[in-house]
N, C-alpha and C positions, 0 to 999 in steps of 0.2 A: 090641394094638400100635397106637400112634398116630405120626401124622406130628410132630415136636419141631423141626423146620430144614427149609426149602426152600429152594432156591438153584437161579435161570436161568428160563427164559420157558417155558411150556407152552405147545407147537402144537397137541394132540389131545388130551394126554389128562389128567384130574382126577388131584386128590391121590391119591395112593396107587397110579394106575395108571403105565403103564409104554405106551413102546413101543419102544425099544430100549437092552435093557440089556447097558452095556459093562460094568461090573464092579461087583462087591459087597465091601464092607470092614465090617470091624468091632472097636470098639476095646475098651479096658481096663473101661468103665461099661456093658457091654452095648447101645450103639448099635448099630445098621444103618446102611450107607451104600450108596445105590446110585444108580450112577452111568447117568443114560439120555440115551444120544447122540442121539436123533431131538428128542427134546421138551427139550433143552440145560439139564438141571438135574440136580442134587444132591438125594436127597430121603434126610433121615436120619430113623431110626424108634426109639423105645424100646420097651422088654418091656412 
C-alpha cells in the first residue's frame, strides 16, 4: 500500500504516519482515506 494523495501541512509526523486520526473513508476504486486532525492533512492510500 502506498501514499497516491496528500493533502495539509505535517507538524510531527512522515508520510504514512499519523497522529491523530479523526476518520477513515473509503471509496468505489479501493482508496483509503484518512483523515488526521493534529498533523492537518488528508493522506489517501491505494492496494
Amino acid at each position: 500500500m502506498e501514499i497516491t494523495l496528500q493533502h495539509g501541512e505535517t507538524k510531527e509526523s512522515a508520510e504514512g504516519q499519523f497522529d491523530a486520526v479523526h476518520s477513515i473513508a473509503t471509496d468505489n476504486q479501493d482508496r483509503i482515506y484518512v483523515a488526521d486532525r493534529n498533523n492537518d492533512r488528508i493522506q489517501v492510500f491505494d492496494s
